[in-house]
VOGU-3710 file (C-alpha; in Angstrom, 3 decimals, decimal comma):
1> xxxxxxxxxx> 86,117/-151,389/-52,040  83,268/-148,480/-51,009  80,540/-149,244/-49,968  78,711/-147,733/-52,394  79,809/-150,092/-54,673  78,134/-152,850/-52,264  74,514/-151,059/-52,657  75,048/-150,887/-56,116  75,695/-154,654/-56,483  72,506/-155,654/-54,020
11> xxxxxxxxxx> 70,760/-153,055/-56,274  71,785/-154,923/-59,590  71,204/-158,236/-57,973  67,831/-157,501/-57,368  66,953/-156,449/-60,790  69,570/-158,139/-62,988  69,231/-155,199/-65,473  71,862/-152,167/-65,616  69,336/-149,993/-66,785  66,690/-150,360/-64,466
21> xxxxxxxxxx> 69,439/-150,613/-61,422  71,010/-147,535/-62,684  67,676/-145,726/-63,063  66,843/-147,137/-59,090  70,732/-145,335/-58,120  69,881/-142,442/-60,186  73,032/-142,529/-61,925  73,903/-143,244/-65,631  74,267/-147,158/-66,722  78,088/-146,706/-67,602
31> xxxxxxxxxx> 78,524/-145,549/-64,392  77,111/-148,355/-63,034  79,021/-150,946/-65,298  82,504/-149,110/-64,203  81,493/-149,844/-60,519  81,254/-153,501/-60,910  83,994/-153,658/-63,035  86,030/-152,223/-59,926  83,996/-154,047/-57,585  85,156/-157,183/-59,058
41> xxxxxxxxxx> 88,835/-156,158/-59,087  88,745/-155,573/-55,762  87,261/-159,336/-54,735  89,152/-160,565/-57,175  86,771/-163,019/-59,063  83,474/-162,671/-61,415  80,498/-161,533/-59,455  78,492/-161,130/-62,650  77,325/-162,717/-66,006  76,794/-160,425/-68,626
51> xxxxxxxxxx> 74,705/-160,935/-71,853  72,961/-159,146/-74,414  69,702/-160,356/-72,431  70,230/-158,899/-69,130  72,730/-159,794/-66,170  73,114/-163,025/-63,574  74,922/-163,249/-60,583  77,883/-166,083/-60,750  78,174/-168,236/-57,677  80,616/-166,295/-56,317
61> xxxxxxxxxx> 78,561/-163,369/-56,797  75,339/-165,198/-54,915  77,952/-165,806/-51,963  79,026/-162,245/-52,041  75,375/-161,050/-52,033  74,551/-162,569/-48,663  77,546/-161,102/-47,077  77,003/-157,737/-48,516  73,528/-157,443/-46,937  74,928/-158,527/-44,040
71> xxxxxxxxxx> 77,580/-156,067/-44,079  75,223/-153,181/-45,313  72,604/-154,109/-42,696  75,652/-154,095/-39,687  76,530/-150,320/-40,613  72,798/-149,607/-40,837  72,914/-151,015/-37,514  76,222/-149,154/-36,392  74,629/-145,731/-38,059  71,387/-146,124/-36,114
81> xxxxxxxxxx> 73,818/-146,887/-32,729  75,988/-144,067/-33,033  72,877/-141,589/-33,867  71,209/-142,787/-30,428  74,050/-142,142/-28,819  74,846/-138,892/-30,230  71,651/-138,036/-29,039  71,573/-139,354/-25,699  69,219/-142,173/-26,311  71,426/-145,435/-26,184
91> xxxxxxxxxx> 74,657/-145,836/-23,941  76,247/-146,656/-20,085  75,732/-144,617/-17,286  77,740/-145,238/-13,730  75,998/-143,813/-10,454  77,580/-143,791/-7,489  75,015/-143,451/-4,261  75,564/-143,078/-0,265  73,534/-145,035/1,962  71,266/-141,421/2,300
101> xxxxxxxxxx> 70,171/-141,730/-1,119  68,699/-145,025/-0,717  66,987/-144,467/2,372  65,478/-141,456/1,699  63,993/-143,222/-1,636  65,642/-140,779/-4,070  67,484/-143,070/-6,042  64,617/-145,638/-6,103  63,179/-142,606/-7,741  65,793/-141,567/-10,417
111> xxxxxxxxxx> 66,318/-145,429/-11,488  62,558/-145,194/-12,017  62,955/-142,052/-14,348  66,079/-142,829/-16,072  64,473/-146,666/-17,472  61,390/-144,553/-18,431  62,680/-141,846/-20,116  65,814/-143,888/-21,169  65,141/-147,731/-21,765  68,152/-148,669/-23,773
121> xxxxxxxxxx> 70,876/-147,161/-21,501  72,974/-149,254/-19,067  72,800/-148,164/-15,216  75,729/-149,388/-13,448  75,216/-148,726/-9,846  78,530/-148,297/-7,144  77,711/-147,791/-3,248  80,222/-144,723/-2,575  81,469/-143,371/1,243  81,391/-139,552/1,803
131> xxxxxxxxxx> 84,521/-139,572/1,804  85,288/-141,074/-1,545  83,095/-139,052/-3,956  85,607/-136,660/-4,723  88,104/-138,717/-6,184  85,583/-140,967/-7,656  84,138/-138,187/-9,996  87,967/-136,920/-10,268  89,533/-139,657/-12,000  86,353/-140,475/-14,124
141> xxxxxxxxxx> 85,437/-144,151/-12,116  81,622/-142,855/-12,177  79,564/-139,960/-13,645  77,063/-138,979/-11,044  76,879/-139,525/-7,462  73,556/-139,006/-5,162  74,968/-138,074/-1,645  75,302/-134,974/0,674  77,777/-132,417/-0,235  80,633/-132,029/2,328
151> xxxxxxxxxx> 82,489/-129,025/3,030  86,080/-130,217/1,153  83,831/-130,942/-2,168  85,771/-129,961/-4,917  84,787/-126,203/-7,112  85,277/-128,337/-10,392  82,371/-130,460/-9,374  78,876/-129,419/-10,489  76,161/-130,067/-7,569  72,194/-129,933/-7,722
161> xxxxxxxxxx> 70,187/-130,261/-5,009  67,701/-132,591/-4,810  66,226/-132,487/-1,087  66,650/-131,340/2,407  66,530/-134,048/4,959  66,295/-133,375/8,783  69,158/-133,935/11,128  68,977/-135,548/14,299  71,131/-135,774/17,255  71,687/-139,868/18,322
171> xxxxxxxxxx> 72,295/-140,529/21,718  71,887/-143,081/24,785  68,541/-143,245/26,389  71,102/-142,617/29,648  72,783/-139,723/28,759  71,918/-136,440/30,663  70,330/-134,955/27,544  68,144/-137,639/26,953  64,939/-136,463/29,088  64,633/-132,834/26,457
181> xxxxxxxxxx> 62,611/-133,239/23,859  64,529/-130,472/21,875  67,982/-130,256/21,979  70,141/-126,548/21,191  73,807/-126,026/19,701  74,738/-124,750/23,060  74,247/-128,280/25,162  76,194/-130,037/22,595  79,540/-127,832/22,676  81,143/-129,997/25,070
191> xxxxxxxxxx> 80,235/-133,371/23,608  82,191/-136,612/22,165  80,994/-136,624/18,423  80,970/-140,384/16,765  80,691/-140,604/13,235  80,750/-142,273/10,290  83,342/-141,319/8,526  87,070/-142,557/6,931  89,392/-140,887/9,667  88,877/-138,153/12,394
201> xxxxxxxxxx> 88,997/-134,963/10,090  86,411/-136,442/7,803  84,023/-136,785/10,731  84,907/-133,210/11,655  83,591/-131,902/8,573  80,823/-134,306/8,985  79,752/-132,401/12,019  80,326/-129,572/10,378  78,435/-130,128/7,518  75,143/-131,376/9,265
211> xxxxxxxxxx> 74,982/-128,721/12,232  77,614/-126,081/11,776  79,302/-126,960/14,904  83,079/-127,649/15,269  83,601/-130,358/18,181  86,200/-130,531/20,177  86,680/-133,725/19,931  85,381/-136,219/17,280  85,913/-140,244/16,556  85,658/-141,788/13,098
221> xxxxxxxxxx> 84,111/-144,980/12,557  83,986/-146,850/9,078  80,951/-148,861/10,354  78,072/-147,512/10,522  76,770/-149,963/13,497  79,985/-149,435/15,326  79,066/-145,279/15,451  75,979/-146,946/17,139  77,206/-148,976/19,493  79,448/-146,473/20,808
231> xxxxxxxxxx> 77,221/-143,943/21,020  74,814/-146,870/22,701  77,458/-147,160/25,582  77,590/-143,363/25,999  80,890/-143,097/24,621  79,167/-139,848/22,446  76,629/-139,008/20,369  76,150/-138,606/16,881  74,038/-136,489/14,388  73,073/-138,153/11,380
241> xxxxxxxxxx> 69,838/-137,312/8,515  66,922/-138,644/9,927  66,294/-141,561/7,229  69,304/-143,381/8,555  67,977/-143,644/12,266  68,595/-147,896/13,029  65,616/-148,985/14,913  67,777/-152,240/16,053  69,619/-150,204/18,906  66,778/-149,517/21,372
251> xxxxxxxxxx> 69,007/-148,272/23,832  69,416/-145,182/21,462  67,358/-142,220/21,016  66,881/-139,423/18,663  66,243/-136,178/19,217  65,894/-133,167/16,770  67,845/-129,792/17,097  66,349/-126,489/17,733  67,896/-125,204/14,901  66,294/-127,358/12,538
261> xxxxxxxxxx> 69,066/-128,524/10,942  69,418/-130,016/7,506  71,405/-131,999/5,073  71,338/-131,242/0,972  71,270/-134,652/-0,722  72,139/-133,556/-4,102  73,103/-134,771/-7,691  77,151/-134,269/-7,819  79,185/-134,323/-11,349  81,947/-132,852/-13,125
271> xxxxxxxxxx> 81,921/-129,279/-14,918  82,596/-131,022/-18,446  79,258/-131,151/-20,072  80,414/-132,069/-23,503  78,647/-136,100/-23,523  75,215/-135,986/-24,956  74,043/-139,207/-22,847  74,993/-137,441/-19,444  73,480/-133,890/-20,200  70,037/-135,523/-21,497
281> xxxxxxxxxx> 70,589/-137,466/-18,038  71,240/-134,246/-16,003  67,808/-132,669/-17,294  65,772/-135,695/-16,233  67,419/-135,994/-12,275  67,867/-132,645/-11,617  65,505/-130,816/-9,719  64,856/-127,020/-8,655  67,196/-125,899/-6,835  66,666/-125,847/-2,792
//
């Protein structure tokens, strides 16, 4: 059965004539007829009456005329679908985000721009750790991820920056460097670094990443309240973006760097660019370049 043959039928039921369903195909009546004919063959029953006055549809045939409008509208439907998508217009997206991007209200932003630019695509959303972005683009578990670049990041990842945040040193309202309002490389060179990270080298290239400095001597923590406890009970200090300052631990303060220091939070995917839906996606997130 083709499916031609079904618009031909829903053609022919409409104007029980061969002629003027022929003339409506713009093919020749014969043409027509032999369709049927192998139409019916292939449901294997009667579909039509035929008589010198015109044509009716037998009650099998009024059956099969509901289901083939049914089945023409469905790949109407399915054609319309797979154009959308082929376009970029209808589909799933997975983001993965660090606890930067919502604070600093860029992926408040970017949901905001992908459901007005593109209403019909699914946003499924994944809280992702610095240290877990790599592999998470790697073996395909999301598309895009909005979080700082570290120093390991992969060269078959694609990254666009989206904004610099400032970097500030946390540290106990007791601890010697507490009373300068400013605070240099040099003082920190000697220090206990706390961060958030998965294990100790992780935090190292946190460090590294944020200030450019390589501690002697760093501790991971996979809480981010436990980095500020410790660092609350002087057992280090931390550096961390500005937006993620905790205003719950009073007995910490934050001071800025005289180097001005900054993180990139930035837009991180693979190099394949072959998928319609996450290209069209690309233009609408990415901004200049910092």
């Amino acid at each position: 059965m083709e499916l031609r043959h079904l618009k031909s039928f829903v053609v022919l039921a409409e104007e029980l004539h061969f002629g003027r369903a022929a003339k409506r195909l713009h093919i020749v009546q014969s043409a027509l007829s032999k369709q049927m004919l192998l139409l019916e063959e292939s449901v294997g029953c009667r579909l039509l009456n035929r008589n010198r006055r015109g044509v009716t549809l037998s009650e099998a045939g009024k059956v099969f005329l509901e289901e083939a409008n049914q089945a023409l509208e469905h790949v109407e439907r399915a054609i319309e679908s797979v154009w959308r998508v082929s376009k970029g217009l209808l589909g799933r997206i997975r983001i993965g985000y660090s606890a930067i991007a919502v604070h600093s209200g860029i992926l408040t932003s970017a949901l905001t721009r992908i459901e007005h630019a593109m209403p019909e695509v699914e946003v499924l959303l994944q809280q992702i750790e610095p240290w877990e972005q790599n592999e998470r683009l790697m073996t395909d578990k999301v598309d895009f991820i909005f979080a700082p670049v570290l120093d390991n990041y992969q060269q078959t990842l694609q990254v666009h920056h989206l904004a610099k945040l400032p970097v500030v040193v946390g540290m106990s309202v007791r601890h010697v460097l507490a009373s300068k309002s400013v605070i240099e490389l040099e003082d920190l060179k000697e220090e206990v670094f706390i961060e958030f990270a998965n294990s100790d080298g992780e935090a190292l290239d946190v460090v590294k990443s944020l200030i450019g400095l390589h501690p002697q001597t760093v501790i991971a923590k996979s809480d981010p309240i436990a980095v500020l406890a410790l660092v609350q009970a002087q057992r280090g200090i931390c550096v961390l973006p500005t937006v993620l300052q905790l205003p719950n631990f009073p007995q910490v303060t934050y001071k800025p760097l005289t180097t001005n220091c900054t993180v990139l939070l930035s837009l991180i995917s693979r190099r394949d660019g072959n998928d319609p839906l996450l290209n069209k996606l690309k233009e609408i997130l990415i901004a200049p370049t910092i």
